[in-house]
Every structure is written in structure tokens, then in C-alpha cells.
N, C-alpha and C positions, 0 to 999 in steps of 0.2 A: 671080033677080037683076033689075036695074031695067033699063029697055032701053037702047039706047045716051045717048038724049037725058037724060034722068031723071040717070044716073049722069056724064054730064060735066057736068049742073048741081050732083051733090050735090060730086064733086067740084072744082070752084072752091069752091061756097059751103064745102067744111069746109077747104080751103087761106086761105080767108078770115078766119076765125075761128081757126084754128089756123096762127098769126104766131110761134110760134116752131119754130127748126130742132131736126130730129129730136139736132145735140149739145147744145141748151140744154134743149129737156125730158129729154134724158137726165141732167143735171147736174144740174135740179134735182130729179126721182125721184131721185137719189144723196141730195142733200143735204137735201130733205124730209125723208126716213126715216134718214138719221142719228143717232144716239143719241151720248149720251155715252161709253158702255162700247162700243158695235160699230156696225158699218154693213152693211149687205142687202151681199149680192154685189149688180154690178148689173143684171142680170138678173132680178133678184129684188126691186128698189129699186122701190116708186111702187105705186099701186093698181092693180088692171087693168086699170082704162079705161087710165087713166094708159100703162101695159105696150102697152095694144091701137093707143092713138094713135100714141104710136112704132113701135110695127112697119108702120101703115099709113104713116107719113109716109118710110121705108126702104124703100116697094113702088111700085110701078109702076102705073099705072092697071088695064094689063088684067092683072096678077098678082093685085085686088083679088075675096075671096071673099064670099061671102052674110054670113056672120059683120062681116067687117070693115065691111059695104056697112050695115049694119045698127048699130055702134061708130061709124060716120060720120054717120048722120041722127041720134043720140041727143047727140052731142057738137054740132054746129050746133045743135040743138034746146036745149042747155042751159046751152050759152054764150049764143043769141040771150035766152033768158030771166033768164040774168042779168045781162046788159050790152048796151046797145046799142053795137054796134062800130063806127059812122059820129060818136058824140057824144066830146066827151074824158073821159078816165078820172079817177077819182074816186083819187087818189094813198093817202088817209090810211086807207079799207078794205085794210089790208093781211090781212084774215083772207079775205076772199074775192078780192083776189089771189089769194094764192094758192093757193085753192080749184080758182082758172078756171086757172091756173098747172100743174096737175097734168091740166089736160085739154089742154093744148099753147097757150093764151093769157093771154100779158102783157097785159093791157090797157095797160099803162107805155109800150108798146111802141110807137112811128110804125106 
């Protein structure tokens, strides 16, 4: 795992990037994967990142494990490559909203 310093930078930087709370990505892995005829238990609702970023955002710093410490620099890494999170957001890309929306960022979002 990354030593103390390393891992209290990764964590700000993926609290940064990841602006919405663990009940709004959970709502929207509900309503993502909604269908017409059924819907995911929700447990079972969202991709795995999607699944992994919520469980990390419901843990504790020092409950975090190699796995999830790893689900952390991959999600900063792919939110910073697809959005710059300091510039304002581009509204009318609703397809990669919410792309970045299943990895825990709204860009819509303050």
C-alpha cells in the first residue's frame, strides 16, 4: 500500500474529483441500469468501478485496502483525462456526463 503521505494526497485528490455523495452515485447506478421491464437490485445496480467507488466513498481512510487504493488512482487518472475539474463544464456532452457520472463526477456539479 502507498505510505502515509502518498495515500492522504491520493485521497483528497479522488474526494476531488469524485463531487458526488455516496447517495447520489448510488441513485444514479440505480437509475443508469434501469430498464424498462426490471431494475438491478442495488447492490447489483452500476459497473464495478462504479460498485468500487461507492464502497470507497462509505469507508474510512484507514479501512481503505490495496484493491480499493488502486480503484482510487485509476478513477482520478480518468476523470483528470477526461475533464479538466478546475475549468467549467461543457453541459450539452450528456453522453460523457454521464460516463464520468458512473465513476462518482458530475461535472454539472459546483
Amino acid at each position: 500500500m502507498a505510505d502515509a503521505l502518498e495515500l492522504d494526497a491520493l485521497w483528497e485528490d479522488f474526494h476531488r474529483v469524485v463531487n458526488m455523495t455516496s447517495q447520489e452515485l448510488a441513485a444514479w447506478l440505480r437509475v443508469r441500469d434501469a430498464g424498462e421491464e426490471a431494475e438491478p437490485l442495488p447492490e447489483d445496480a452500476g459497473t464495478p468501478t462504479g460498485q468500487h467507488v461507492l464502497a470507497i466513498l462509505q469507508k474510512r481512510r484507514t479501512d481503505l485496502t490495496d484493491d480499493d487504493v488502486r480503484v482510487m488512482y485509476r478513477v482520478v487518472d480518468r476523470v483528470s483525462d477526461l475533464v479538466d475539474v478546475d475549468d467549467e463544464p461543457e453541459p450539452e456532452d450528456t453522453r460523457l456526463r454521464h460516463r464520468l457520472m458512473t465513476l462518482g463526477h458530475d461535472p454539472l456539479k459546483p
